[in-house]
N, C-alpha and C positions, 0 to 999 in steps of 0.2 A: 504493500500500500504506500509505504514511503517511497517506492522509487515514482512511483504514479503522479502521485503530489509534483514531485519534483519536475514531471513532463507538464505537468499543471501548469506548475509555477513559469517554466517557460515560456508557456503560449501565452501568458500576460505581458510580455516582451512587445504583442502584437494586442495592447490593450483596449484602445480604441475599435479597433475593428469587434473583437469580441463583444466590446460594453455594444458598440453599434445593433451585433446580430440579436444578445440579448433584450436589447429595446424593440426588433423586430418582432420577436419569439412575443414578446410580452403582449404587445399588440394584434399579433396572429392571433394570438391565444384570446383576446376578448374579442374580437371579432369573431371567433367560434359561439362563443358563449351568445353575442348579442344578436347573431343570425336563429340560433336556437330559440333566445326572448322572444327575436321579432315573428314568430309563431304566432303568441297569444294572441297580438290582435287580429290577424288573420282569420282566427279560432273564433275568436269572439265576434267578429263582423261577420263571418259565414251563420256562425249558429241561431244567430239573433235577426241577420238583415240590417244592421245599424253601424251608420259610419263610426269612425272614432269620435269626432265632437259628440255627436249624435249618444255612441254609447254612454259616454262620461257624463251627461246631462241625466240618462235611464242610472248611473249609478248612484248620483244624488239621491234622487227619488227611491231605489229601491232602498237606501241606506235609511231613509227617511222613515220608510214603511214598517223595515226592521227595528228602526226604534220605537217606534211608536207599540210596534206587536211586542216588543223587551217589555217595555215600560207598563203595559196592562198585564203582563205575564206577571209580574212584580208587584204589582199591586194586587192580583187575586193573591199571590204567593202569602203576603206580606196579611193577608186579612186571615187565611188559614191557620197561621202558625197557632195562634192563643189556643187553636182547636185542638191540636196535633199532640202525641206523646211526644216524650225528649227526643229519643232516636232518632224517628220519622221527622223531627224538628230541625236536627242538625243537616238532614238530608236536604230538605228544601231553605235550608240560608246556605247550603255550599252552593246550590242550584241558581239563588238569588245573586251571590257574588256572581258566578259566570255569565248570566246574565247582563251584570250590569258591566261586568270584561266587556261583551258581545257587543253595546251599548257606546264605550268608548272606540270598541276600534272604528263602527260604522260612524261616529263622530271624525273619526281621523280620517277614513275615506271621503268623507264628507270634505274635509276642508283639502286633501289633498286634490279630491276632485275642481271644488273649486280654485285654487292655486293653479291648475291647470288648463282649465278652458280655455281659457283667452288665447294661449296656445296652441289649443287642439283645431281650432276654430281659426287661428291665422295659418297654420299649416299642413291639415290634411283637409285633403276632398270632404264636402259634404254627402257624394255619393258611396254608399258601399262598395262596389265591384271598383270603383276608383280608387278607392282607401287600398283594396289588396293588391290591385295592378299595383298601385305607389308600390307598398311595404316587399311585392315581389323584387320588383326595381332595383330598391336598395339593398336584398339580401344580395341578389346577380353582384353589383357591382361591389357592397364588400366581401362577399366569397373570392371575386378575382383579386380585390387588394391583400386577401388574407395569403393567399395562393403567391402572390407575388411577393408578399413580406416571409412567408416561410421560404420560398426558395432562394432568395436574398438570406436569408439568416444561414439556413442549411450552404451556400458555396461561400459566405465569409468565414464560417467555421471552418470548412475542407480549406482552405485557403492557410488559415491558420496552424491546422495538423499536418498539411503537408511541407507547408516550412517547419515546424517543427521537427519533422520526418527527414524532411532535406539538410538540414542542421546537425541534426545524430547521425546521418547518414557519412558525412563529410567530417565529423569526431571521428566515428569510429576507422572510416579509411584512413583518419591521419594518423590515428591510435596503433594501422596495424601498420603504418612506415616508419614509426616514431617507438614501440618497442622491439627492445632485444632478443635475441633468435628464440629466448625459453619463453618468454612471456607471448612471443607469437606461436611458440607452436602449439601453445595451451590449448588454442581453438583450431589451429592449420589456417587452410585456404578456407575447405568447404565449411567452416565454423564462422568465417569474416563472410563470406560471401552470403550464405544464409542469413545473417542478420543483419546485413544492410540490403537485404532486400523484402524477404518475407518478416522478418520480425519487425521491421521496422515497418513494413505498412499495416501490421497489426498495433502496433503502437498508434498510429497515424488514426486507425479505425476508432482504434479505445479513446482518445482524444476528440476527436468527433461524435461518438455517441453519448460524451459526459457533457459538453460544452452545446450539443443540439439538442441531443433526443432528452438528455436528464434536465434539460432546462424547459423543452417545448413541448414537451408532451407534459409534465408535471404541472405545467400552466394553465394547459389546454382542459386537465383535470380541475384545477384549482378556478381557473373562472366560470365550469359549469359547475362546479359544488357553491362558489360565491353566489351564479344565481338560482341554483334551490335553496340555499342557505336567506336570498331573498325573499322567496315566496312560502319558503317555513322553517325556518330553523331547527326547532323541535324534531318535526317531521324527516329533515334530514340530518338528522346526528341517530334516529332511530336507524335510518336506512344505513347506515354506517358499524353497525353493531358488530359488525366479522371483522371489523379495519382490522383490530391490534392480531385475532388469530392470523388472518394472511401476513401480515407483516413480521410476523414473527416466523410465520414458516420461511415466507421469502428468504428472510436473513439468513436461516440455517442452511436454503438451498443456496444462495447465495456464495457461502465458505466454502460448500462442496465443490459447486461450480470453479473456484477462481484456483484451487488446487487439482483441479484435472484441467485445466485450460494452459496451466505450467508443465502436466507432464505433455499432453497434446503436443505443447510446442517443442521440448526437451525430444521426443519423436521425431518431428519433421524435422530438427537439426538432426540428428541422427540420419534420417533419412537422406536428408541430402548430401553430409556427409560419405555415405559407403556411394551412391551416384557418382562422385566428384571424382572421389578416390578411384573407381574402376573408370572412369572415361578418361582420364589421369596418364594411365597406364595399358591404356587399351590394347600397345604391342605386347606388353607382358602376358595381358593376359592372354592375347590370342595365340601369342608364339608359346605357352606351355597347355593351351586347351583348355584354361582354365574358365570358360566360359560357361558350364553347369554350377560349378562352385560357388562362381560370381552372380547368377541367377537363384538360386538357393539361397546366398546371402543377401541377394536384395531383395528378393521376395519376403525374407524372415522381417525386413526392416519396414517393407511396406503392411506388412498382416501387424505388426506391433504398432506400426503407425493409423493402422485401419483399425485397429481394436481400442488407442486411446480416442482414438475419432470418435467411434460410436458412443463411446462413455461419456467423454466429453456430447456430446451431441442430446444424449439419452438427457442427462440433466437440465442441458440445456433447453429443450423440447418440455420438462416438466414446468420452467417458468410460464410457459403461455398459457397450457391451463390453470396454473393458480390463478393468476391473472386472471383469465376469462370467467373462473369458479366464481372470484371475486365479485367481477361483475355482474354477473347474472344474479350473486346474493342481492346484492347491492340494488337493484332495481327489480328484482323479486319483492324485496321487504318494500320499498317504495310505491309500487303499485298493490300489493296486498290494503298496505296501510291506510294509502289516498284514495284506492277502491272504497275501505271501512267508513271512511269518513264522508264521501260523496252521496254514497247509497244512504247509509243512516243518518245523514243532514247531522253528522256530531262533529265536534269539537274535541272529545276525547276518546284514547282508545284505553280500557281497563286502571281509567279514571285516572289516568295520565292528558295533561291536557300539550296538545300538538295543534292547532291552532284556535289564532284569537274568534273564527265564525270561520262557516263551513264552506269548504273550498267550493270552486267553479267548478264542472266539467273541465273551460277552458285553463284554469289555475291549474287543474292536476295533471292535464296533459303534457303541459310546459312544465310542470315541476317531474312527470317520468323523462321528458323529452331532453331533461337537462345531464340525465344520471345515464340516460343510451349515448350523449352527447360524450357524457367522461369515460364511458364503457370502450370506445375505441380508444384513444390515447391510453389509457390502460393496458388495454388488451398490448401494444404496440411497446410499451415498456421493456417487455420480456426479449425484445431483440435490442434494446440501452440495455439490461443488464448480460446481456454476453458482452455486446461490443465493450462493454465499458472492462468485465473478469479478463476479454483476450486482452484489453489494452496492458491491464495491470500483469497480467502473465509476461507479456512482450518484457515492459520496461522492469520486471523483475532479471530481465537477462541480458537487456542491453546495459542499466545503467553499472553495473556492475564492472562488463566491459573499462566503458568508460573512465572508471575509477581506477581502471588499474594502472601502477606505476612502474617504470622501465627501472631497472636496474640497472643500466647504464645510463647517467644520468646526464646532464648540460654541468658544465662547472659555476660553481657561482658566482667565483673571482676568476673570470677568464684570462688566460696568457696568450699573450702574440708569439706565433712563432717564427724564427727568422724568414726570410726572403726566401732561401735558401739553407736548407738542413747540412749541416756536417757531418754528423751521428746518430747513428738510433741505436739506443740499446736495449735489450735485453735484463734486465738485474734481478736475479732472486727470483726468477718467476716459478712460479707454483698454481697449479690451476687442475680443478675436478668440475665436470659436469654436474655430477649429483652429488656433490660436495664429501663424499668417503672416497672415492679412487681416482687418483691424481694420475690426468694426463699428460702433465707436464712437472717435472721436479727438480725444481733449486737449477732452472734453465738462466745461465747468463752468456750475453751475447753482443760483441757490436759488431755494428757496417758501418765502414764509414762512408762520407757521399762516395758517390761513382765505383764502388766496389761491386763484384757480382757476386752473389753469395746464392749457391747452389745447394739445397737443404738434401738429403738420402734418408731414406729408412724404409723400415717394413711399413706395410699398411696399417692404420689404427696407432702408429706410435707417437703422433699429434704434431706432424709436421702442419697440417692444414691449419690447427688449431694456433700454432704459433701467430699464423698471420691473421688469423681472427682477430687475436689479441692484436696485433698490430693497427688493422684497422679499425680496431674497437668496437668491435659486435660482441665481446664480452670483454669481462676486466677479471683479471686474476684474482686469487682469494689470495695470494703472496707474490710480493714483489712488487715491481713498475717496470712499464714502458716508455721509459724515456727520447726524447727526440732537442737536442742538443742542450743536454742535462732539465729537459723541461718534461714533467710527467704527462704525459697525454690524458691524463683526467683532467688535466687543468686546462686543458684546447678545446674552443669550438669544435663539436662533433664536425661541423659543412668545412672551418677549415681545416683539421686532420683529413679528413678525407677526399680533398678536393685536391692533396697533394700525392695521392696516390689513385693508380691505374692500375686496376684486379682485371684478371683475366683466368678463369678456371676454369679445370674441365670439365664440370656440367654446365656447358655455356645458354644462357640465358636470354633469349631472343623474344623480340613483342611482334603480334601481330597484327606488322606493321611494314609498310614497305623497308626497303635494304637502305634507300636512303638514310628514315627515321630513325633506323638500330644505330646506325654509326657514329648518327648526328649525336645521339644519347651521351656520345663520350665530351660533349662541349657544344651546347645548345646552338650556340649564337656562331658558330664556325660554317664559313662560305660551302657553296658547293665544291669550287677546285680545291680546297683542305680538304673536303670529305674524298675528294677521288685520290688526292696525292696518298690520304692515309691508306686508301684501300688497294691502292700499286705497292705502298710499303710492305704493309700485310697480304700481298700477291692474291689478294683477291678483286682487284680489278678485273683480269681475264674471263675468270667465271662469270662475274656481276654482269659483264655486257655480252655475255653470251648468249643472256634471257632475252626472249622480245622485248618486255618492257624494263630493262635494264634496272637503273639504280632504284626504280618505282617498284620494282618485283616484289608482292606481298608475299612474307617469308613463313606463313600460317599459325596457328599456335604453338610459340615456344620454338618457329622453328623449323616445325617437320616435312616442309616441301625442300629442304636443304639437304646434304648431304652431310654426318658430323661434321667432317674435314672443312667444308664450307661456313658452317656455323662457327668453328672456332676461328676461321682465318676473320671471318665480319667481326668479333669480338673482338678479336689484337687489333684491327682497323680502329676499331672503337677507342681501345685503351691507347694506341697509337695518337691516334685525334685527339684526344685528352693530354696527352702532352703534360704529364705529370711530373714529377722529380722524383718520384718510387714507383717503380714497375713490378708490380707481383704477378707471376706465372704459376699459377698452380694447375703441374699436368697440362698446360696451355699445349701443345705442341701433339696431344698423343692422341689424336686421331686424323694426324695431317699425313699424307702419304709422299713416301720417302722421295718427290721427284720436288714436292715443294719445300719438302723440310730442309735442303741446303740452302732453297731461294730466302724462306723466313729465318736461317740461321745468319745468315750476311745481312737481313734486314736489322736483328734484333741486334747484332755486333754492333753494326752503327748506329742504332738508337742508341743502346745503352751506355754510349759515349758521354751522352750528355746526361746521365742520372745515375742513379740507384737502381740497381735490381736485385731482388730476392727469387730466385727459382725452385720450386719446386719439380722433381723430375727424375728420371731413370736414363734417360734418352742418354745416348754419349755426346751427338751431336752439339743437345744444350748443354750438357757437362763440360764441354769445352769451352761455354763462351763465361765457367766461373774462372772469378780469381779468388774465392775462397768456398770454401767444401767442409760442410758440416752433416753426422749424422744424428739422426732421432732417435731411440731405442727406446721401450720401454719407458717412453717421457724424459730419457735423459739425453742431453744434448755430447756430443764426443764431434772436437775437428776432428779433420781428414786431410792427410796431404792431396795434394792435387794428385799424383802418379798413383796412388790406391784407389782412388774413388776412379779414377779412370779403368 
């Protein structure tokens, strides 16, 4: 519930516009109620034949008559009593009071009526069928004001939750470029992807059914209860007698609901998640057959996701009919009641008194006509209380997201680094994944500029991990990475990184033309820099190979390429970036050996002008170190150059 509030409080950011749609809703909402009123006279002008002046004049008079018949009723009353025993005494003075009620109210109709005429008489017809053309007139033309104020209210609010929606939406992507590899992998791809898109327009929905439906439909109720509450008050607080039972079942359906509506969602991530992951990997799975397996496990994830549906669904389906039970109590007791009292010309039911004189026909019809009016916005409720439980389910899982804090952090007193680096070391480093087995142990290290440092090991002995550290996608639990005695906690993450040029071998491609990829490595760099890069890294040849050359969409991640082609657009890339630290990891080892002399004489001469760290087995690249270090075990051991070769 608190993260809900907290999407709440948001959309007040967009506060005008909401106070706007709420002044709309409010107005919708009596406009319902005064189309409904404008019944009675209708009612009353057909039943009678009398316009409305016309009626208010026969109210006078009738009110007249009724006093007069109160008034003799009261005075036989009043002559009897000496006659009567106590009991039957007390009986005819409560009769006497009521009476003389009956007496004042038709005194009040009285002068209301008079108060009135002058009124009635400067602005309706004096004909009947005129009187209901008019009051028809007027209902036509405020049903469409009504209609046009609720669909004005209804897309200022969507207005509002979908910028809210668009705003989470744009947190959460900057949330998953802005945390560290552990804190991204917590959710993956298919975990980000999913909830900036499905959770977040369930968010969006919840937001819109609390700010539209929980305000316009409860209005809608509220000004048809204001006007039975007009024409009898009494009368309708009887008709209200199951309020507090539905509303108390509600609440308990209510809990049930907003905690299956969280696993629902906790499902469809799920679901989407094993989707991701097999379309992900699609040659894996077809190059091992794994394509039964993969069917089997999506199927398990869609029957789980189909079974919290139905639950979820089941509950949800049970609001309407309470809701509707409601209703039907609700104007069942209403027409019982005003049935009793119309037919028996009374005033009281089981000497309970529910009005001041005995209702109209026309009075009571407008008074059931008010309670069918609230029956629908009611009934209509039950789909605000889902959208409102999926909202709160959503933002129980977004905001969370949200909250979460990288680990690798901005420094708060930030350091400039020179122009130009000298050394990067190494000191004391110590570093575990899962904080018990250390991948790295009591590792010290320098380069200094322009030096080529060729790393070797087995696999898993955290050469890769070194330059993690390096580029700071994690920080040691011991040691520091210095760069000319300056610890790189203390550097802008944009410029640490903007001074190094990664190139690895699971090369990273968008699907996007071959221009776009290159351009990646230095936004604002010409077309003839992106070509010179791509002759450096000898993938010029290929590129204009294609019909549509440097334009060529290179499909997801890539996969219209060949490896060897994919890594050469990479080292283009890192090439075009034009860094002062070049890191190679595995860069080279899906290039085939006719171009691997051509990108060996490229990277000789690049690396003239910087730093590079290579990662590699290759001898070819083994030859362009001038120092040779191996990894074992997490522990770093030089190598003379003549060994390692």
């Amino acid at each position: 519930m608190n993260h809900f509030l907290r999407a709440l409080k948001e959309a007040w950011r967009h506060w005008f516009v909401l106070a706007t749609a709420l002044v709309f809703s409010i107005f919708a909402a009596a406009l319902w109620g005064a189309n409904i009123a404008a019944m009675f006279p209708i009612i009353e002008t057909t039943l009678h034949g009398r316009s409305i002046p016309e009626g208010n004049r026969q109210k006078v008079v009738d009110a007249q008559q009724d006093i007069a018949g109160y008034e003799a009723h009261i005075t036989r009353l009043t002559a009897e009593l000496p006659q009567v025993p106590p009991e039957p005494r007390k009986q005819k003075r409560r009769e006497i009071e009521n009476l003389k009620e009956r007496i004042l109210s038709a005194q009040r109709t009285i002068q209301w009526a008079n108060d009135w005429q002058a009124f009635f008489d400067q602005w309706f017809p004096a004909q009947p069928f005129a009187t209901v053309l008019l009051i028809v007139c007027v209902i036509a033309v405020a049903t469409a004001l009504k209609q046009t104020l609720g669909v004005s209210s209804h897309m200022m609010v969507s207005y509002v939750s979908q910028s809210i929606a668009r705003s989470i939406r744009l947190r959460i992507f900057d949330k998953a470029l802005t945390l560290d590899r552990p804190g991204f992998n917590q959710l993956g791809t298919s975990g980000f992807a999913a909830n900036i898109t499905h959770t977040t327009e369930m968010l969006a929905t919840g937001i819109t059914a609390f700010y539209h439906g929980a305000f316009s439909e409860p209005c809608r109720i509220l000004a048809c209860l204001a006007g039975a509450f007009c024409i009898s008050w009494r009368l309708t607080l009887v008709s209200l007698i199951f309020a507090p039972l539905i509303a108390y079942l509600m609440l308990g359906l209510n809990r049930r609901i907003r905690g299956l509506s969280t696993r629902h969602l906790q499902r469809s991530l799920g679901f989407h998640h094993v989707m991701l992951e097999v379309f992900h990997a699609i040659v894996t799975v077809q190059a091992y057959t794994m394509e039964d397996f993969e069917r089997e496990r999506f199927a398990k994830s869609t029957k789980d996701l189909r079974r919290a549906a139905l639950l979820a669904n089941f509950y949800n389906t049970l609001t309407n009919p309470l809701t509707e039970v409601f209703g039907v109590a609700m104007l069942c007791t209403a027409l019982a009641a005003s049935a009793y009292l119309v037919i028996n010309r009374e005033t009281h039911i089981f000497g309970i008194p529910l009005a001041d004189e005995p209702p109209s026909i026309g009075t009571i019809m407008v008074f059931v006509a008010m309670f069918i009016g609230a029956a629908d916005p009611l009934r209509k409720l039950s789909a605000v209380i889902t959208g409102v439980n999926n909202g709160m389910a959503a933002s129980g899982i977004l905001y969370p997201i949200l909250d979460m804090q990288p680990k690798v952090l901005e420094p708060v007193q930030p350091k400039q680094l020179p122009k130009r680096h000298q050394c990067i070391e190494f000191r004391n480093i110590g570093f575990s994944y899962d904080g018990e087995h250390y991948v790295l142990k009591d590792v010290n290290l320098k380069v200094e500029f322009g030096e080529h440092l060729a790393i070797v090991g087995p696999n898993g002995g955290g050469k890769s991990t070194l330059m993690n550290l390096l580029c700071r996608f994690f920080d040691p639990q011991q040691g520091e990475v210095l760069i000319d005695g300056i610890s790189i906690r203390d550097v802008p993450l944009k410029d640490l990184r903007s001074r190094i040029s990664l190139v690895t071998q699971q090369t990273e491609l968008f699907n996007e033309s071959i221009l776009h990829n290159i351009r990646y490595g230095r936004w604002d760099a010409t077309e003839d820099e992106i070509f010179e890069a791509a002759r450096r890294a000898k993938a010029h040849e290929f590129i204009t190979g294609f019909a549509e050359g440097y334009h060529t969409i290179v499909g997801p991640n890539g996969q219209r390429l060949s490896g060897g082609q994919r890594q050469r657009i990479a080292l283009a890339r890192a090439i075009l970036r034009n860094a002062e630290i070049l890191v190679l990891d595995e860069a080279t080892s899906q290039i085939d050996r006719e171009s691997e002399q051509l990108i060996h004489d490229a990277l000789a001469e690049l690396g003239k002008e910087r730093t590079m760290i290579m990662i590699t087995h290759r001898e070819s690249t083994l030859s362009l170190a001038t120092k040779i270090v191996q990894i074992q075990h997490g522990v770093l051991t030089p190598l003379p150059l003549a060994k390692a070769a």
